[in-house]
C-alpha positions as CSV (number, residue, x, y, z in Angstrom):
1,X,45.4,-6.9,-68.2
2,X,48.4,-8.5,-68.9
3,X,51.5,-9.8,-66.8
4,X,55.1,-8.7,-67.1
5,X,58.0,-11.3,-66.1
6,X,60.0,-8.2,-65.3
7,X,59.7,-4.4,-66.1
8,X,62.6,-1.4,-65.6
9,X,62.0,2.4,-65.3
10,X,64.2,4.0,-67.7
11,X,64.5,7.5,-66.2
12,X,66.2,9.8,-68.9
13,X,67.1,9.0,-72.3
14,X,70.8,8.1,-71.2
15,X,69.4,4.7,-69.4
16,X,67.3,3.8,-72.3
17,X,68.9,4.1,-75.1
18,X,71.7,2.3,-72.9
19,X,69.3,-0.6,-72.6
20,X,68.1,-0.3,-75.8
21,X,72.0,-0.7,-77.5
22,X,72.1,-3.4,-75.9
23,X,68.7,-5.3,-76.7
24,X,69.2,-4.5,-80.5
25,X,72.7,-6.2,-80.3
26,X,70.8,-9.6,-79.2
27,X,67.7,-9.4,-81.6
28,X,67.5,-12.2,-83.7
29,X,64.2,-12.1,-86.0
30,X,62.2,-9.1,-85.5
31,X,62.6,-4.8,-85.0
32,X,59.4,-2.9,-84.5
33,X,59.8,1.0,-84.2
34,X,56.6,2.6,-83.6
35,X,57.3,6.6,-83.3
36,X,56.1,10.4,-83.9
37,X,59.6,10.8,-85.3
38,X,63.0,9.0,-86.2
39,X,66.4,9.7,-87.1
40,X,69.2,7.3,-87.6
41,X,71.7,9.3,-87.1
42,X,71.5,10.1,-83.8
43,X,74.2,8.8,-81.5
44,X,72.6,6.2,-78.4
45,X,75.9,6.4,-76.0
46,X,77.5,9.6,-76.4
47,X,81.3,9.5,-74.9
48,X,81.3,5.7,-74.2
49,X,83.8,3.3,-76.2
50,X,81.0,1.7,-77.8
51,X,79.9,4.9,-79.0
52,X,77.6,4.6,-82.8
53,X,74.8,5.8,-84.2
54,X,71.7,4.0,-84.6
55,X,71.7,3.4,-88.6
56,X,75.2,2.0,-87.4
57,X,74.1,-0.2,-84.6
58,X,71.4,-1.4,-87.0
59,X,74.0,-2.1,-89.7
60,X,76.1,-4.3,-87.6
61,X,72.7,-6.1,-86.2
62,X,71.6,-7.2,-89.8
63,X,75.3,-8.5,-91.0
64,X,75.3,-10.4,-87.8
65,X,71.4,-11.7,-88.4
66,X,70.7,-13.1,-91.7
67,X,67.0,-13.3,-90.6
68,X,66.7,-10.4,-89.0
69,X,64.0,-7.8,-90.6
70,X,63.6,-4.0,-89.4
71,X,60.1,-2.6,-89.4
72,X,59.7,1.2,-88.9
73,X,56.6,3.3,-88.7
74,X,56.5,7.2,-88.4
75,X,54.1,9.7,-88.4
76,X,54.7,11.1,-91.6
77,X,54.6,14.8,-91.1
78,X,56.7,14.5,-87.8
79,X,60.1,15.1,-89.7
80,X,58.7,17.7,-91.3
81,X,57.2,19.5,-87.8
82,X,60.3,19.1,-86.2
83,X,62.8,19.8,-88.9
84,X,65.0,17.2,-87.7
85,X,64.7,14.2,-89.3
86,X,63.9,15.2,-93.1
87,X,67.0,13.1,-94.6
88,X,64.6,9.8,-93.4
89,X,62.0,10.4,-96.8
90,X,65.5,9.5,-98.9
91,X,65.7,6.3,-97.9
92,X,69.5,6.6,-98.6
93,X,72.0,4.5,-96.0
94,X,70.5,1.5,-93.3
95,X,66.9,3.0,-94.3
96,X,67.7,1.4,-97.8
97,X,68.6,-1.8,-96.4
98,X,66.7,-4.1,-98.2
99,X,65.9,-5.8,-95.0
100,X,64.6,-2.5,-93.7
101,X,60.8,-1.4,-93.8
102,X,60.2,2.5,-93.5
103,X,56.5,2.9,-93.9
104,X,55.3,6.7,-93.1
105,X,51.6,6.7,-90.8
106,X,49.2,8.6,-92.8
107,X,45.6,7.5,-92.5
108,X,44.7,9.4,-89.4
109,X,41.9,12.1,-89.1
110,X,42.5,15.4,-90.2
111,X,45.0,17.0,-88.0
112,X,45.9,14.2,-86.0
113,X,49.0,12.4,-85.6
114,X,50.8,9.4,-85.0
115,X,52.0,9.8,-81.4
116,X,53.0,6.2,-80.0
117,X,56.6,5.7,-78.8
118,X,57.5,1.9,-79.0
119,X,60.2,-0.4,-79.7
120,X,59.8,-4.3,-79.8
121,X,62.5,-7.0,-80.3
122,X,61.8,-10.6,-81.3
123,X,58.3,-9.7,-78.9
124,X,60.2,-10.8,-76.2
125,X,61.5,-7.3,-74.7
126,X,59.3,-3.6,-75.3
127,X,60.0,-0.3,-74.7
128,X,57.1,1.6,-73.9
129,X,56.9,5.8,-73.0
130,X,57.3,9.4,-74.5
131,X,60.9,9.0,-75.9
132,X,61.7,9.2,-79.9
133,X,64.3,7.9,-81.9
134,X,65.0,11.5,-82.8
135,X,67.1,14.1,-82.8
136,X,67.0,16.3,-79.0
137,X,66.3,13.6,-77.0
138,X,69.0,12.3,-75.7
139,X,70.8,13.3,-72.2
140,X,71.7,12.3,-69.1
141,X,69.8,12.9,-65.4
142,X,72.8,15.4,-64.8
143,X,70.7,18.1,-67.0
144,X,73.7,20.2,-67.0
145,X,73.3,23.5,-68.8
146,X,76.3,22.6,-70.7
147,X,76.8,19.5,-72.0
148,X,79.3,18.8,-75.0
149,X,77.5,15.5,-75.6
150,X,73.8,16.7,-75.6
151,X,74.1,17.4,-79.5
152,X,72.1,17.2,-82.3
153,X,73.5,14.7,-85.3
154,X,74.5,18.5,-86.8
155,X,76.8,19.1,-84.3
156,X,73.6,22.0,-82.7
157,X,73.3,21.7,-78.6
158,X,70.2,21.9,-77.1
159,X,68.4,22.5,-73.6
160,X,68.5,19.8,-70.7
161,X,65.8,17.3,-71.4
162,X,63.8,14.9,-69.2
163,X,61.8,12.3,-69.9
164,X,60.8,8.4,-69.2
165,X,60.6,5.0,-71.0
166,X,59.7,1.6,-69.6
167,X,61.7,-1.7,-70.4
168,X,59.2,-4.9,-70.2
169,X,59.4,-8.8,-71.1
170,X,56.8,-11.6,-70.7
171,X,53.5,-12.0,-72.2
172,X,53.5,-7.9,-71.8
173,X,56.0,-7.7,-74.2
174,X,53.6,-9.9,-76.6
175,X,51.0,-7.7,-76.4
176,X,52.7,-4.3,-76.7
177,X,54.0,-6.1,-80.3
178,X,50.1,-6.6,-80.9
179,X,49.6,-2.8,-80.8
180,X,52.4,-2.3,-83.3
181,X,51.5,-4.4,-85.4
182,X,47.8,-3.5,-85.5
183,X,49.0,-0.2,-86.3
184,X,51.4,-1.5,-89.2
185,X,48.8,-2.8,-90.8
186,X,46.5,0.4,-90.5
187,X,49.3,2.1,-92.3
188,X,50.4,-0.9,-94.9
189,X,47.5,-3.1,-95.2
190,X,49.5,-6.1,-94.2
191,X,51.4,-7.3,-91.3
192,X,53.7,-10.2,-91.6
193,X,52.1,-13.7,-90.6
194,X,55.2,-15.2,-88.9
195,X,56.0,-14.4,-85.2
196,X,59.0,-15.3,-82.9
197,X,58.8,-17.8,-80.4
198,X,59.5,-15.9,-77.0
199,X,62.7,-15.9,-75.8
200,X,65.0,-14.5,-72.9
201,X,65.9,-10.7,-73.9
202,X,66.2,-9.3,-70.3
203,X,70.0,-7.9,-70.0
204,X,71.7,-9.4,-67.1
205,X,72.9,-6.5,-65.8
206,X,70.1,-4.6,-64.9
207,X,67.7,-5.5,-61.5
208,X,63.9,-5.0,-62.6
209,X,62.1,-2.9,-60.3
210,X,59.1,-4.8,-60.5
211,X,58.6,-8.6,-61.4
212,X,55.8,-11.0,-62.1
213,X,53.6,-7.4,-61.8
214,X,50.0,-7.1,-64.1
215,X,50.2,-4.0,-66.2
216,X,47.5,-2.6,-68.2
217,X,47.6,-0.9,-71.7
218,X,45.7,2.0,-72.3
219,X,45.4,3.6,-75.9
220,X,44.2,6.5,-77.6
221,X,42.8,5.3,-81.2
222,X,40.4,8.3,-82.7
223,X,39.7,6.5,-85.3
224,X,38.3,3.2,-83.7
225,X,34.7,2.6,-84.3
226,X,34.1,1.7,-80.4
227,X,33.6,4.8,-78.6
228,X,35.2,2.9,-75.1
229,X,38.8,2.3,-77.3
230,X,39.1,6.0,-78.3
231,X,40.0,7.3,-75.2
232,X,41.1,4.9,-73.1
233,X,44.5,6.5,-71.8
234,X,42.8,10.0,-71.1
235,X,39.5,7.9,-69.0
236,X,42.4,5.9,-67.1
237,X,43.7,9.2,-65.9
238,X,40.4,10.5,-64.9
239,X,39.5,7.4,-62.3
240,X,43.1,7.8,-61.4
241,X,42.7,11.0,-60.1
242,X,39.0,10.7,-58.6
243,X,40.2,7.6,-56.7
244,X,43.4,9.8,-55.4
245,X,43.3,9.3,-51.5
246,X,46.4,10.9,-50.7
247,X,48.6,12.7,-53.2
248,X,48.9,12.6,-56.9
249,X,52.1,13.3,-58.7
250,X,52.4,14.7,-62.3
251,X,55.4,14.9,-65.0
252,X,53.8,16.6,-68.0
253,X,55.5,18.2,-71.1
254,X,52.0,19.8,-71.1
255,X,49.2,21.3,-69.3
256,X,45.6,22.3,-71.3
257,X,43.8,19.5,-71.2
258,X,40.9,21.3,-69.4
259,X,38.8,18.1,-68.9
260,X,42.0,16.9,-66.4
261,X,41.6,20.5,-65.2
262,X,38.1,20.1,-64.2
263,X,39.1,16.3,-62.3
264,X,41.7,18.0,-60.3
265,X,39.8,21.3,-59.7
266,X,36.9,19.1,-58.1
267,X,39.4,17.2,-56.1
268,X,41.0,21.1,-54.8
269,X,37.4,21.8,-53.6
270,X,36.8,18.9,-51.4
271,X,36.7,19.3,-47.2
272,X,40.4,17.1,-47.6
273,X,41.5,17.2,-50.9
274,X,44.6,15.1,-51.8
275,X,48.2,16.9,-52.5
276,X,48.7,17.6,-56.1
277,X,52.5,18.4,-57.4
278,X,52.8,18.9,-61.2
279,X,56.2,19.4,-62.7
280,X,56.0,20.6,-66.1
281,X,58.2,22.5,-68.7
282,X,58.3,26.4,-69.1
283,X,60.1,26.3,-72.3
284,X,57.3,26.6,-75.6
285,X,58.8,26.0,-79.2
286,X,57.4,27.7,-81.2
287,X,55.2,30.6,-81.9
288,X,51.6,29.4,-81.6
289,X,52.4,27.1,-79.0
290,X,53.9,29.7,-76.8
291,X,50.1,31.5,-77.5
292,X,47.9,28.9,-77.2
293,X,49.4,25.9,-74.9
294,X,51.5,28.6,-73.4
295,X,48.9,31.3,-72.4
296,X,46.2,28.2,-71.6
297,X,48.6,26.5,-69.3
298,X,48.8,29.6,-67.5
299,X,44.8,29.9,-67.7
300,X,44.3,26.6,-66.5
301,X,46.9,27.0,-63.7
302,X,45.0,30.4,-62.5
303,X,41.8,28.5,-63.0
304,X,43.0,25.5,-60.2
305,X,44.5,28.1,-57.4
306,X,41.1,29.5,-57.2
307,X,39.6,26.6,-56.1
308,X,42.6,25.4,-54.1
309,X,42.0,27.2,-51.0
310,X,43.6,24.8,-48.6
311,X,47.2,25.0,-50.3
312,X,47.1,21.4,-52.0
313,X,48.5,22.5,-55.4
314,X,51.6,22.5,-56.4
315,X,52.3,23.7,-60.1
316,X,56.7,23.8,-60.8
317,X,59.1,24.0,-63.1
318,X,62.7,22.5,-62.9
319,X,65.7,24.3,-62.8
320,X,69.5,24.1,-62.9
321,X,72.7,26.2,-62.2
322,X,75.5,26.7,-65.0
323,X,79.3,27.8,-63.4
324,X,78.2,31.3,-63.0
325,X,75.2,30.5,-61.5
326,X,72.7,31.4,-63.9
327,X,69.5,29.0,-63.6
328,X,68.4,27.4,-66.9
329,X,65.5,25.7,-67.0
330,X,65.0,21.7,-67.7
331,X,62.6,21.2,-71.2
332,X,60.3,18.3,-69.1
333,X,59.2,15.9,-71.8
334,X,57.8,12.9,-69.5
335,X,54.3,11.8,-69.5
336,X,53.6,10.3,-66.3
337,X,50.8,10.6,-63.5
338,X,51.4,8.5,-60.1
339,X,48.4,8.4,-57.2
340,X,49.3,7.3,-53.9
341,X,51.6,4.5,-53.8
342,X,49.2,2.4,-55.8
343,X,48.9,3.5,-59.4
344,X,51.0,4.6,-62.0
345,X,50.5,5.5,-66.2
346,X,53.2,6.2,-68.1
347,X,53.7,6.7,-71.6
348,X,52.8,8.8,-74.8
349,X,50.1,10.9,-73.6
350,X,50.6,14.2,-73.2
351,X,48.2,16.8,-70.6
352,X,46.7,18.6,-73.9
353,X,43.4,17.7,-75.4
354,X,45.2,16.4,-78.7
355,X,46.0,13.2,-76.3
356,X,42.4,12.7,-75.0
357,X,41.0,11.8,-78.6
358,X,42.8,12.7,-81.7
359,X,46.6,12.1,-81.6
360,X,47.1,8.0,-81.2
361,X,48.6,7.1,-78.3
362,X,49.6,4.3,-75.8
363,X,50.5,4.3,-72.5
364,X,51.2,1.3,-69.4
365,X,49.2,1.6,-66.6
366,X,50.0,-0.8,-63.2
367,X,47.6,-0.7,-60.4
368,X,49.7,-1.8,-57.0
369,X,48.5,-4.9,-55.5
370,X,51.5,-5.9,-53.2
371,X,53.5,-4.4,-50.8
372,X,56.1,-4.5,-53.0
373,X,54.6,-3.0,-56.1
374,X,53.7,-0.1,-53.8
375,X,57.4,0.5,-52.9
376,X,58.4,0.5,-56.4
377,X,55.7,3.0,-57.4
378,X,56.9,5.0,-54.4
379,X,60.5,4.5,-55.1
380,X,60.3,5.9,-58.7
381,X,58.4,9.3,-57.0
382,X,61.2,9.5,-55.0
383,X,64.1,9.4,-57.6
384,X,62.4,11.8,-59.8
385,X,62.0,14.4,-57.0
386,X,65.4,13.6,-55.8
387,X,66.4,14.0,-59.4
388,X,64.5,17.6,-59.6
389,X,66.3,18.8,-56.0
390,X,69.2,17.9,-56.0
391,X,69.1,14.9,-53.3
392,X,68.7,11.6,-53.2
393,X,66.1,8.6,-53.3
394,X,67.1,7.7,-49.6
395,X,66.9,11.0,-48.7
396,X,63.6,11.8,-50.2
397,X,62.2,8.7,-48.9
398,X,63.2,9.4,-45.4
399,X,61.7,13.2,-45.7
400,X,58.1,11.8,-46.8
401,X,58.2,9.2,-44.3
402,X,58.7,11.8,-41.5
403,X,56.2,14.5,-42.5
404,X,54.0,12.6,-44.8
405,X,53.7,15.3,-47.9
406,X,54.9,15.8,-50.9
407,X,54.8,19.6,-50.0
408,X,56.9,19.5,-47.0
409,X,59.1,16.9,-48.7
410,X,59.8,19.5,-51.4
411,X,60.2,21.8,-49.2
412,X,63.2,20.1,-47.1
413,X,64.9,19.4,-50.3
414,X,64.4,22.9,-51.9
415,X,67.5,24.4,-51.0
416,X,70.0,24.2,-54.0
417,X,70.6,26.3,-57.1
418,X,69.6,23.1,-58.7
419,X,65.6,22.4,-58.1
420,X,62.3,23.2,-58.5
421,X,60.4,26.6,-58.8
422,X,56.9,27.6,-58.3
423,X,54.8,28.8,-61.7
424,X,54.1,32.5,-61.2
425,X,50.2,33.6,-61.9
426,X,48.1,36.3,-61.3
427,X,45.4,34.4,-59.5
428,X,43.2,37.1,-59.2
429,X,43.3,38.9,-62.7
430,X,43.2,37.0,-66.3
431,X,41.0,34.5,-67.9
432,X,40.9,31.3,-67.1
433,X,38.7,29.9,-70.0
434,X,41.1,27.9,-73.1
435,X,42.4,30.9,-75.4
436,X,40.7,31.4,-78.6
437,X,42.5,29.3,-81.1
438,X,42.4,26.2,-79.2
439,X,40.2,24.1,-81.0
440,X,42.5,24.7,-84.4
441,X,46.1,23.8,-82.7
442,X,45.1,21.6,-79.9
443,X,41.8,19.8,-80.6
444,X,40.6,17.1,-78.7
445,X,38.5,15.4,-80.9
446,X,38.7,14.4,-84.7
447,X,37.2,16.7,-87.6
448,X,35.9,15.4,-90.2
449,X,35.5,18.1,-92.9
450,X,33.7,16.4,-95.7
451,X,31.0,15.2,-92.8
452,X,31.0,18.8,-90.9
453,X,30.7,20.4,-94.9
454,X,27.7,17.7,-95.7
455,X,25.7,18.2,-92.5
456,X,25.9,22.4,-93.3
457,X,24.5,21.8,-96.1
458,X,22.0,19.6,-95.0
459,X,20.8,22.4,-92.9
460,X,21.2,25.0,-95.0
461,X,18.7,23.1,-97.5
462,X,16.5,22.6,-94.4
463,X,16.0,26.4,-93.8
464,X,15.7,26.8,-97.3
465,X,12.9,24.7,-97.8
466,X,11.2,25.4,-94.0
467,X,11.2,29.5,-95.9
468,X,10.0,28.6,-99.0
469,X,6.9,26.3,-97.7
């Protein structure tokens, strides 16, 4: 556990790369970017005055700070999976800066990848949750179909996208540094030995929504030799949900992780289960996505309105209108699970079995211990939803307060072009095992070929010999 002076919920990319502008224009020393993918060119404030890309904003940042050093760490085959970001092996422009460090994340297990999403300055402010420095990230908590700023660096539009990212300082700060760090030197062998005394990063502008709150960090290293630190993210969701008294909301860009599946199908078949809303994305990119996460999120979906016989599941996508009324739906991107008032996870780790032990992730967890740090749990479950339909925070909160369900709440709210719309399944007919396939694209443990190759051998010789004699 650690303890954050103050901590922000960045909801959109639009509010953090906002903040974030504005914390790299006050570093001083030190630039950690921990990511699955990176591009400099993308713009961070799209139609403001200000407006510049972040190989710009960096450019100004290091004339400014003789001292200042730039340490970047992708996964190395994430511009190549996403196609965006391929310019970034060149190491032309700011990513030849010769106070610049590009360093590409290779030594994971087979098939795994680097999945962390983190930015650190001077290890005084972090920025922790399931948002890139990438290419088709960026827009604003409009989600307008049409939007002439929601552009790739090519000048190519893309959907609506959602996501989250949380802003932290104090000793918090320090320790999400510590992860990148650890994981620098897993990809370089070295890590630099001088660190920056702590120092006020916070902007002025912006009112924390909690302060002086303990927040936990909860990582997903597959390679770690401790069996407890190789899935912690994936175990924290797990309590999380079999401690649910209440209701249990759910942002997911995914939805196959089975072993989630199976804590939330035993929850449906209790006497009084808790609520259980899950907004996800409809959109797949991508061939065997669409197949495999595609056709197992619709397994997995049939498999938990079986066993929810009381009504307590709620399984949605989002929606909005264009001028002609046409609904388009919102690509959700966020990674974040909140249970009652009193718990909340947010970060990298996606609903797919990739996230419960192979990808590496990290997430922020914060357990409610005040009345305070209830209401701001609360308080970001109602923006979202007021976000999703269309209202507002107030409004949302008053709704909830009156009936006391997320159901009913939704319900209320549910009455605009703009909102959300209930996942369509054949309970009754179709599978609801994962789809064949599924242990090739979304694995949830490491494989180890040369091991897997030497033990068939091993037995091979065994039968060989048990034949003979």
């Amino acid at each position: 556990m650690d303890r954050a002076r103050r901590l922000a919920f960045l909801v959109d990319s639009a509010d953090y790369f906002n903040e974030l502008a504005e914390a790299l224009r006050q570093a001083e020393h030190e630039i950690w970017v921990v990511g699955w993918d990176f591009n400099p060119d993308i713009p961070l404030r799209p139609g403001h005055e200000d407006e510049c890309r972040l190989g710009e904003l960096f450019q100004q940042a290091l004339d400014a700070k003789p001292d200042l050093v730039i340490r970047i760490l992708v996964w190395a085959m994430g511009p190549v999976y996403s196609g965006k970001s391929l310019k970034v092996f060149q190491e032309n422009g700011i990513l030849g800066h010769e106070r610049v460090c590009l360093k590409f994340a290779m030594r994971q297990p087979v098939w795994s990848s680097h999945h962390q999403k983190i930015v650190v300055i001077d290890d005084s402010i972090a920025f922790i949750g399931g948002i890139d420095l990438t290419a088709r990230r960026w827009d604003d908590s409009n989600h307008l179909p049409t939007n002439p700023l929601r552009v790739s660096p090519n000048g190519k539009p893309y959907e609506a996208v959602h996501d989250m990212q949380v802003m932290i300082d104090g000793s918090a700060a320090r320790s999400i540094s510590d992860i990148v760090r650890h994981r620098w030197a897993q990809a370089n062998e070295e890590i630099p030995r001088h660190r920056p005394v702590q120092t006020t990063r916070w902007p002025a502008h912006r009112m924390p929504d909690l302060e002086n709150c303990r927040v936990a960090l909860a990582l997903t290293q597959p390679d770690a030799k401790s069996p407890i630190r190789r899935g912690q993210s994936n175990r924290l969701a797990l309590n999380a949900i079999h401690a649910a008294e209440s209701h249990i909301y759910i942002e997911a860009q995914y939805l196959t992780s089975f072993s989630i599946a199976d804590a939330m199908a035993k929850r449906l078949a209790e006497e009084n289960p808790p609520e259980i809303v899950v907004v996800t994305t409809r959109l797949c990119h991508g061939l065997m996505e669409k197949l495999v996460l595609g056709v197992n999120r619709q397994r997995l979906i049939r498999r938990l309105k079986r066993v929810d016989r009381q009504n307590r599941l709620r399984v949605m996508y989002a929606v909005v209108p264009d001028e002609a009324g046409e609904l388009h739906d919102v690509y959700i991107h966020s990674k974040l699970l909140i249970v009652d008032d009193r718990f909340i996870r947010v970060g990298s780790s996606n609903l797919n079995n990739r996230s419960e032990g192979l990808d590496t992730e990290a997430d922020l967890a914060i357990e409610a211990h005040s009345p305070q740090e209830r209401a701001a749990i609360a308080g970001l479950r109602h923006r979202l939803l007021a976000e999703h339909l269309a209202s507002t925070p107030k409004e949302i909160c008053e709704t909830f307060e009156e009936c006391g369900t997320l159901g009913q709440t939704i319900d209320r709210h549910n009455v605009n072009a703009r909102g959300l719309r209930d996942f369509k399944v054949d309970v009754q007919k179709g599978k609801t095992e994962p789809v064949m396939g599924t242990a090739l694209v979304d694995p949830s443990r490491p494989f180890h070929p040369v091991a897997h190759l030497r033990r068939r051998m091993q037995h091979i010789g065994t039968r060989l010999i048990s034949l003979i004699f």
